[in-house]
GUMARTI-272715 format. One line per field, with one value per residue: residue number from 1; residue in three letters; x, y, z of N, C-alpha, C, CB in turn. Coordinates in Angstrom, 1 decimal, always signed. Glycine has a CB too. Layout:
BEGIN
resi <- c(NUM_...)
resn <- c(ALA_...)
n_px <- c(X_...)
n_py <- c(Y_...)
n_pz <- c(Z_...)
ca_px <- c(X_...)
ca_py <- c(Y_...)
ca_pz <- c(Z_...)
c_px <- c(X_...)
c_py <- c(Y_...)
c_pz <- c(Z_...)
cb_px <- c(X_...)
cb_py <- c(Y_...)
cb_pz <- c(Z_...)
This chain:
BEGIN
resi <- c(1_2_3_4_5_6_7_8_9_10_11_12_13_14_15_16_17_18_19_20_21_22_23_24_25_26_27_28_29_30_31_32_33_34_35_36_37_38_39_40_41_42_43_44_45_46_47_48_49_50_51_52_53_54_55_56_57_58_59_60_61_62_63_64_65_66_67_68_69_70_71_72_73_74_75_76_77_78_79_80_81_82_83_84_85_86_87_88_89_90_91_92_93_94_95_96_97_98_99_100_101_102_103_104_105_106_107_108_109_110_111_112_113_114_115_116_117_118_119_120_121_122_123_124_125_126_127_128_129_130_131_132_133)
resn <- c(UNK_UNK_UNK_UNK_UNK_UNK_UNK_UNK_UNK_UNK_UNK_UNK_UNK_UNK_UNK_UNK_UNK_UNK_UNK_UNK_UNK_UNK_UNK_UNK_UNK_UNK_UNK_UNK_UNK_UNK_UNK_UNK_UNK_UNK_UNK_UNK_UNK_UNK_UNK_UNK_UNK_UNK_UNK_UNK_UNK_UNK_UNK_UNK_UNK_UNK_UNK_UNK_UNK_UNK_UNK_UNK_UNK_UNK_UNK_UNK_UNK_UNK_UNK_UNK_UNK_UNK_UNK_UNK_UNK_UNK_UNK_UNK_UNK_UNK_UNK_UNK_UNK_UNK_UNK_UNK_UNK_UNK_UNK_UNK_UNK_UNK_UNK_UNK_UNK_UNK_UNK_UNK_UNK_UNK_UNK_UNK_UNK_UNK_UNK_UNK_UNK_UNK_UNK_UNK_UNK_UNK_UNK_UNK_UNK_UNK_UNK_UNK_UNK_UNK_UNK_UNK_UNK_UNK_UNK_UNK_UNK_UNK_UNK_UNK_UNK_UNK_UNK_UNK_UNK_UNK_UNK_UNK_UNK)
n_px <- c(-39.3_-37.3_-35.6_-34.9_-33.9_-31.6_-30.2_-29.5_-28.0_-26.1_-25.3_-24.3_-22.1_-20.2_-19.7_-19.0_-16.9_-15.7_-14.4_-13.3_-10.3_-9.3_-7.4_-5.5_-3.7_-0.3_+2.1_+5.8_+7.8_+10.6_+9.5_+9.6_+7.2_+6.2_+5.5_+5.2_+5.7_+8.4_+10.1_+9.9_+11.6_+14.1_+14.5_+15.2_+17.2_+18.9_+19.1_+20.6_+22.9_+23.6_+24.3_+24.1_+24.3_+23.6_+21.8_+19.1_+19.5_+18.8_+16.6_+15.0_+15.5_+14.1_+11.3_+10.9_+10.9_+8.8_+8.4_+8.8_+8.1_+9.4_+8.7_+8.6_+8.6_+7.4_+4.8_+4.0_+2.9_+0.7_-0.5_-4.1_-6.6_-8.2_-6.0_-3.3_-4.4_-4.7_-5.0_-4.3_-2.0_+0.7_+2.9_+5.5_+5.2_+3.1_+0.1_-0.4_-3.1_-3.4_-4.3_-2.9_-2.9_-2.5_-1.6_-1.7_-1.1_-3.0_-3.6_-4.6_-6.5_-7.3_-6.9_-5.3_-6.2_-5.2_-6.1_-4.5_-4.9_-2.9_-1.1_+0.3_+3.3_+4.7_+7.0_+5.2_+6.2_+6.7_+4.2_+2.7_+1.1_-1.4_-2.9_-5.8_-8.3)
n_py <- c(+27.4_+27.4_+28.2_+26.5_+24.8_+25.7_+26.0_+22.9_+22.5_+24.2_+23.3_+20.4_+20.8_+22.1_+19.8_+17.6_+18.9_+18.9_+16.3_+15.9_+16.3_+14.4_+12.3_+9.5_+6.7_+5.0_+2.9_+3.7_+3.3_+1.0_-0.2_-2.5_-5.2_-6.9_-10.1_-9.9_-7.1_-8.0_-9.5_-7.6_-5.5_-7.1_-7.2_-5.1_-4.5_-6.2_-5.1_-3.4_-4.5_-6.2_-5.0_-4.0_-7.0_-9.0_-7.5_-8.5_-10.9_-11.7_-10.3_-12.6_-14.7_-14.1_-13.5_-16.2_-17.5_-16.8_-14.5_-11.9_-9.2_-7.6_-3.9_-2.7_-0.1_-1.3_-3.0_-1.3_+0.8_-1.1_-1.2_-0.7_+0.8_+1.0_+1.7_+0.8_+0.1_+0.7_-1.7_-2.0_-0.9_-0.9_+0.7_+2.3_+1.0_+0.0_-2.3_-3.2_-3.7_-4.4_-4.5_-6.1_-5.8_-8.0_-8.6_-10.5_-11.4_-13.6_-14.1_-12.5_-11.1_-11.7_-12.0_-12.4_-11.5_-11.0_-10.1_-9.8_-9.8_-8.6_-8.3_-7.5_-6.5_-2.9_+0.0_+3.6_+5.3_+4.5_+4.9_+7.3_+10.1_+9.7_+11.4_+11.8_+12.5)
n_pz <- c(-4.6_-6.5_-5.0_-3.7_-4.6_-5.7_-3.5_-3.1_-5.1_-4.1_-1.7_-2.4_-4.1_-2.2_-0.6_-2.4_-2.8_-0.6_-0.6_-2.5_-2.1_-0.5_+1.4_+1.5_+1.9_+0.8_+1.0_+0.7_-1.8_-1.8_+0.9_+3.7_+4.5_+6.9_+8.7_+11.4_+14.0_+15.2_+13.2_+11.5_+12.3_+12.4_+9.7_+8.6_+10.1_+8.9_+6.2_+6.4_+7.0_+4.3_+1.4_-1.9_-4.7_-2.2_-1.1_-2.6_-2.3_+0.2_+0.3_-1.2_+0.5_+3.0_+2.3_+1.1_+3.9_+4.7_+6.1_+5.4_+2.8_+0.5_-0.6_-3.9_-6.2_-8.4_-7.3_-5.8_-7.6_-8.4_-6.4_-5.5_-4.9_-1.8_-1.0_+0.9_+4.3_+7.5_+10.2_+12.5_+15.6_+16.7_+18.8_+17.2_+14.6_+12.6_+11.0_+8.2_+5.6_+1.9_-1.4_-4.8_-7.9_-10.0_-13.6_-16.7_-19.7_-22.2_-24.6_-27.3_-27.0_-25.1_-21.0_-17.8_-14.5_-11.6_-8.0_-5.1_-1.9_+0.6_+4.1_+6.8_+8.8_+9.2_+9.4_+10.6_+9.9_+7.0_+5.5_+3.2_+2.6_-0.5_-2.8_-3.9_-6.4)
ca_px <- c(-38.9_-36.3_-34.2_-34.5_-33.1_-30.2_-29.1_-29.4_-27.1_-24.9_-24.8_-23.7_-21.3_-19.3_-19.8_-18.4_-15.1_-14.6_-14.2_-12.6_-9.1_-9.4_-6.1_-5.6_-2.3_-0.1_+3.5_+7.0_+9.2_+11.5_+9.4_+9.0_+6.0_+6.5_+4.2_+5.7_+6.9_+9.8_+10.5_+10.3_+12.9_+15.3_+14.1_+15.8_+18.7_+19.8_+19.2_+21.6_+24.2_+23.9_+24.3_+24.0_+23.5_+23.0_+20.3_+18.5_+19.4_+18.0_+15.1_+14.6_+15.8_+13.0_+10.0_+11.3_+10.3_+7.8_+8.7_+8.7_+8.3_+10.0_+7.3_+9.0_+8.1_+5.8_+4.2_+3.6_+2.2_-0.1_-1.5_-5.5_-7.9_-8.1_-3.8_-2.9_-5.5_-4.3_-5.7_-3.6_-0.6_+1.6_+4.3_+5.6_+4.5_+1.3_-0.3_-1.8_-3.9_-3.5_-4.4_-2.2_-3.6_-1.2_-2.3_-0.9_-1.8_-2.7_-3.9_-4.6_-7.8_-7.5_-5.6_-5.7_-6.3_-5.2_-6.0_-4.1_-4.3_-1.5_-1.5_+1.6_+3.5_+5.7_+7.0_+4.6_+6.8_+6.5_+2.9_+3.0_-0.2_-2.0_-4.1_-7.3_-9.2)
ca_py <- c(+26.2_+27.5_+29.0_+25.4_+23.8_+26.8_+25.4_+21.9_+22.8_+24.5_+21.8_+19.1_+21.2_+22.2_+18.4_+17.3_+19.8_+18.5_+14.9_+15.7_+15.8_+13.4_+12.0_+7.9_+6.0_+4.2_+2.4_+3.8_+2.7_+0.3_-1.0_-4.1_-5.7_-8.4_-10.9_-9.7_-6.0_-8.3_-9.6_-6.0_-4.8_-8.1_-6.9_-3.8_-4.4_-7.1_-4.8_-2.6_-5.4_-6.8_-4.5_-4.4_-8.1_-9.2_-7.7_-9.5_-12.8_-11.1_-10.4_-13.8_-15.6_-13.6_-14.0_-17.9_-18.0_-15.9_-13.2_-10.5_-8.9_-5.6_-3.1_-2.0_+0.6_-2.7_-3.2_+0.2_+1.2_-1.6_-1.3_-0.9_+1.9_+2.2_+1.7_+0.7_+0.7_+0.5_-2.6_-2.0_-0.3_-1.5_+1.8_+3.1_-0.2_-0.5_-3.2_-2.6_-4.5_-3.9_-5.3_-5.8_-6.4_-8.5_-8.6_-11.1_-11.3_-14.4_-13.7_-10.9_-10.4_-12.3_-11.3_-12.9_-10.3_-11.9_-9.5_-10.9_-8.7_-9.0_-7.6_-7.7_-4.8_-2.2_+0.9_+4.1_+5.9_+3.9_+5.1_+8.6_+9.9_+10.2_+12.1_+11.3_+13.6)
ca_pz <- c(-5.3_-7.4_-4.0_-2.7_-6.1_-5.6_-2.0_-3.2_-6.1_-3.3_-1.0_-3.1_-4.5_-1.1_-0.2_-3.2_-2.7_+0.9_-0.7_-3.8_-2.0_+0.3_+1.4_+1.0_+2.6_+0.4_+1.1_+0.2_-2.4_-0.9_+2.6_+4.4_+5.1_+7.8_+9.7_+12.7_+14.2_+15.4_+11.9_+10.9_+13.0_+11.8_+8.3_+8.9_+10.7_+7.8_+5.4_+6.9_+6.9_+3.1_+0.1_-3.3_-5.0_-1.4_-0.8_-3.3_-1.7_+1.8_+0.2_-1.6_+2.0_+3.9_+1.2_+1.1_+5.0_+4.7_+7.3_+4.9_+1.9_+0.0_-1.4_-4.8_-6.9_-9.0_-6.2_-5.2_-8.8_-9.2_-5.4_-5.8_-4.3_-0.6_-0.9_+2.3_+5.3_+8.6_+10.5_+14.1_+16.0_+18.1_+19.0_+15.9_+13.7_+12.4_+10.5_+7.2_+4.7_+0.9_-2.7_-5.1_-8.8_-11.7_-15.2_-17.7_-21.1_-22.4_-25.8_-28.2_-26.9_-23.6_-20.1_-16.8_-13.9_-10.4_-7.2_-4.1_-0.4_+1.6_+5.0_+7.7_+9.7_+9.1_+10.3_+10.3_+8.6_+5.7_+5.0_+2.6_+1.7_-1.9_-2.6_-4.8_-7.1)
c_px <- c(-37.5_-35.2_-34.4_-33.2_-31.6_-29.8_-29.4_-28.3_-25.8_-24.6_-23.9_-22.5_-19.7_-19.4_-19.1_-17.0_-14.6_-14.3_-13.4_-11.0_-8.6_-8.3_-6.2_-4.1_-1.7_+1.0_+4.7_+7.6_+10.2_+11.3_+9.5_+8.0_+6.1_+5.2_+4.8_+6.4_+8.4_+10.4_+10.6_+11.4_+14.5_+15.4_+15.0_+17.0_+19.3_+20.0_+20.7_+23.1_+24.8_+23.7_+24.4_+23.3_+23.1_+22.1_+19.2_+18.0_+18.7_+16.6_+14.0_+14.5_+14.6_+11.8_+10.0_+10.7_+9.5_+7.3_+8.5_+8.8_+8.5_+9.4_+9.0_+8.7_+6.7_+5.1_+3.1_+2.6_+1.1_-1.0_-3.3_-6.4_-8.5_-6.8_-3.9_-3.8_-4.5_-5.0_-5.7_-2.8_-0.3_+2.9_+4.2_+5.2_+2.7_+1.1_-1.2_-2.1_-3.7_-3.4_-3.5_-3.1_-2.3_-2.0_-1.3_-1.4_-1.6_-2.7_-4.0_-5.6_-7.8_-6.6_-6.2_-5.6_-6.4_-5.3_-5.4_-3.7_-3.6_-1.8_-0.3_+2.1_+4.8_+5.8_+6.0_+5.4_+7.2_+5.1_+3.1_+1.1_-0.4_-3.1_-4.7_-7.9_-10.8)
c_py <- c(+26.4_+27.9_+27.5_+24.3_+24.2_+25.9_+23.7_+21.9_+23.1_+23.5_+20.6_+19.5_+21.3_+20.8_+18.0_+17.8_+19.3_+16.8_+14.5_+15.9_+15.1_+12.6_+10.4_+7.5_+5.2_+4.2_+3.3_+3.2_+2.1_-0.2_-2.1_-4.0_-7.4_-8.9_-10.5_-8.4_-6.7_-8.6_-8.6_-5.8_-5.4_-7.7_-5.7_-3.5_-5.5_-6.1_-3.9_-3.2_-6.0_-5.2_-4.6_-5.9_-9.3_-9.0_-8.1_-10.8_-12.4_-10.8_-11.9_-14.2_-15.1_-13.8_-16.2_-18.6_-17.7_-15.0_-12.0_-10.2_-7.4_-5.5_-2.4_-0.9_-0.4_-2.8_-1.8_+0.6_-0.1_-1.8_-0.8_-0.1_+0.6_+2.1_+0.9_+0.6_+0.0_+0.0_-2.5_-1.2_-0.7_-0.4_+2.3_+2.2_-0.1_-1.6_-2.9_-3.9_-3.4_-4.9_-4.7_-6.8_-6.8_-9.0_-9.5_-11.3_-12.5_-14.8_-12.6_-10.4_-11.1_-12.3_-12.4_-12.1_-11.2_-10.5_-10.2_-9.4_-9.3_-7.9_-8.1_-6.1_-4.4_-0.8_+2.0_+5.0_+5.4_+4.4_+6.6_+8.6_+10.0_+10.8_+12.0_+12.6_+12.9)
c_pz <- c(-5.9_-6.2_-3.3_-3.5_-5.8_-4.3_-2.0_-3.5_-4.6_-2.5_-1.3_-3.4_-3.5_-1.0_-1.5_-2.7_-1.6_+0.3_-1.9_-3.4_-1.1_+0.5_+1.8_+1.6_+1.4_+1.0_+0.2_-0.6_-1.3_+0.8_+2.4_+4.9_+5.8_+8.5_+11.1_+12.8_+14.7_+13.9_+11.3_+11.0_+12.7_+10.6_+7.8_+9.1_+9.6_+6.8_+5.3_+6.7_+5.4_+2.4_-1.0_-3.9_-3.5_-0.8_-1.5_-2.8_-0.4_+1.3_-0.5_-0.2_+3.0_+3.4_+1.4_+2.5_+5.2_+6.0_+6.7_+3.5_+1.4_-1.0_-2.4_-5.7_-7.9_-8.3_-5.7_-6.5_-9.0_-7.7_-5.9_-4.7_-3.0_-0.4_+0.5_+3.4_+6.5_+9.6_+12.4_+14.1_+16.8_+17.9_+18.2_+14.7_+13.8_+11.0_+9.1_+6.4_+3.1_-0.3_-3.8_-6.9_-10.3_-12.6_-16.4_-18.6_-22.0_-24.1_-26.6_-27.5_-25.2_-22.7_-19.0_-15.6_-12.7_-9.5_-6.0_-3.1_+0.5_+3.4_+6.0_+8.4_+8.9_+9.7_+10.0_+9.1_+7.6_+4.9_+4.7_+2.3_+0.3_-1.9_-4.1_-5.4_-6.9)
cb_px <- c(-39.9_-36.5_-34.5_-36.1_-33.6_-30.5_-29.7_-30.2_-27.6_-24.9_-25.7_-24.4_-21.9_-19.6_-21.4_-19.0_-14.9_-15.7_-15.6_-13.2_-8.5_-10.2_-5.2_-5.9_-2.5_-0.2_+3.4_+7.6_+10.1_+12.6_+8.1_+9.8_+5.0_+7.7_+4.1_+6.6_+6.3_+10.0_+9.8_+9.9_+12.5_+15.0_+12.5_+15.4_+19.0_+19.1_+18.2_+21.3_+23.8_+22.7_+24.5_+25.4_+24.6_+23.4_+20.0_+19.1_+21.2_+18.7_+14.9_+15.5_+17.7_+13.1_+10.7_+13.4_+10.7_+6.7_+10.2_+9.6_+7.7_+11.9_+5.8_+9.2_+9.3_+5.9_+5.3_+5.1_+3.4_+0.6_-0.8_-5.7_-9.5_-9.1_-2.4_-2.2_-7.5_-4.0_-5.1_-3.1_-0.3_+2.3_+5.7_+7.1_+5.0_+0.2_-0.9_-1.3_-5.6_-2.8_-5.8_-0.8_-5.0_+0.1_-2.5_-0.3_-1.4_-3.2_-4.6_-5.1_-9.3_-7.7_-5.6_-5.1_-7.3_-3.8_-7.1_-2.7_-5.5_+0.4_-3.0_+3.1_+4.1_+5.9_+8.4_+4.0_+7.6_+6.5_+1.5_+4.5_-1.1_-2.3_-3.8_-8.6_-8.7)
cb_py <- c(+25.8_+28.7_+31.0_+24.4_+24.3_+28.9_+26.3_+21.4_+24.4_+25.5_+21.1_+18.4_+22.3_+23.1_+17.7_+17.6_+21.6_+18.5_+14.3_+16.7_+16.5_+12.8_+13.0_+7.6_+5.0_+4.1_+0.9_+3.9_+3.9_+1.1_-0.9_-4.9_-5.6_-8.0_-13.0_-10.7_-4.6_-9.6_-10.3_-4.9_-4.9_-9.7_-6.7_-3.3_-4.9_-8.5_-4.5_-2.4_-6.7_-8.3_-4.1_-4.2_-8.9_-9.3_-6.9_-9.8_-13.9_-9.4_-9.2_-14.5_-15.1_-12.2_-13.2_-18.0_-18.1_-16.7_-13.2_-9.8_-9.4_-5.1_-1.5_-2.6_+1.1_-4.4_-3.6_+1.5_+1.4_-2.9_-0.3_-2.5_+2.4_+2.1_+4.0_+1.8_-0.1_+1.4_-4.0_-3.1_+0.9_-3.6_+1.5_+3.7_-1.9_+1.3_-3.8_-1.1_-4.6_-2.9_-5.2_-5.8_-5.3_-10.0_-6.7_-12.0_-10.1_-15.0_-14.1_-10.7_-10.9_-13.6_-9.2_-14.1_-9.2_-13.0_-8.9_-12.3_-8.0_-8.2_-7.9_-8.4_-4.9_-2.2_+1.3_+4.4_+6.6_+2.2_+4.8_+8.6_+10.8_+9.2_+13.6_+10.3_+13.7)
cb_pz <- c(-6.3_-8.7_-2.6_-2.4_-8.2_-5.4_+0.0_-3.7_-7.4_-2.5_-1.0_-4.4_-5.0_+0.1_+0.2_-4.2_-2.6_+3.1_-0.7_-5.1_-2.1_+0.0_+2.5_-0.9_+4.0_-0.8_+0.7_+0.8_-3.2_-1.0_+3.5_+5.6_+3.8_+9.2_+9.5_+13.1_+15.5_+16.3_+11.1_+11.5_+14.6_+11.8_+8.3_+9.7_+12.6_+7.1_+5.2_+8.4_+7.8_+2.5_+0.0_-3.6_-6.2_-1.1_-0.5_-4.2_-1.3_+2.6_-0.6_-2.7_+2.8_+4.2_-1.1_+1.1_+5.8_+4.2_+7.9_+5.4_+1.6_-0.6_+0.0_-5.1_-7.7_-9.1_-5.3_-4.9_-10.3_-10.2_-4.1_-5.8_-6.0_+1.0_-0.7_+2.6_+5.2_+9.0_+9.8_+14.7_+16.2_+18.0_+19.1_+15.7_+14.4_+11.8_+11.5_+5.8_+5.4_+1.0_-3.3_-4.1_-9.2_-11.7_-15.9_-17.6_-21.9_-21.4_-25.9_-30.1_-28.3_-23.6_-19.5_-16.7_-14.5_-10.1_-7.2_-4.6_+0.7_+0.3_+5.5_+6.6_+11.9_+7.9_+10.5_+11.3_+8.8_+5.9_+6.0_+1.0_+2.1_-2.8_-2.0_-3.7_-9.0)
């Protein structure tokens, strides 16, 4: 009885450790997330072309038609456990899905807590892992 309890104990324990660093996908500072790997690739090559307070307006002007949107550090910090999942691929693009949670505070005691998943393409090498305790 007691040497069964012991390799219960062990069990769980190794099983636990293979899961406790378990590696999770999130987005880069500074991607695009397009409805389209073509819109990507336009997404890309503009950026290349505007700088500084123009790319602001490139990124308003793309969000505005809703071709694309730039993952910022906000964005990135307020993404929401599983980060990123990867839905498809097409080449080096893949398609992810991910929640993004905004909190506004409407009172002393009262907030309003919106979740909204977004999902579109971008390149792979935009996905870094994290890694989870």
């Amino acid at each position: 009885m007691r040497t069964a309890s012991l390799v219960t104990l062990l069990l769980t324990l190794v099983g636990g450790a293979a899961y406790a660093t378990e590696y999770l996908q999130t987005l880069k500072e500074g991607s695009w997330v397009c409805s389209t790997p073509e819109a990507y690739d336009v997404a890309v090559a503009e950026e290349r072309n505007w700088q500084g307070a123009k790319l602001e307006e490139l990124k308003r002007d793309l969000l505005e038609r809703r071709l694309c949107m730039y993952v910022d550090a906000e964005y990135v910090e307020k993404m929401m456990v599983p980060f990123a999942t990867v839905v498809e691929r097409q080449g080096n693009k893949v398609k992810v899905t991910f929640t993004v949670e905004f909190r506004k505070r409407l009172e002393i005691l009262h907030r309003q807590i919106t979740r909204v998943t977004f999902a579109g393409w971008t390149d792979a090498g935009n996905l870094r892992d994290k890694e989870i305790l």
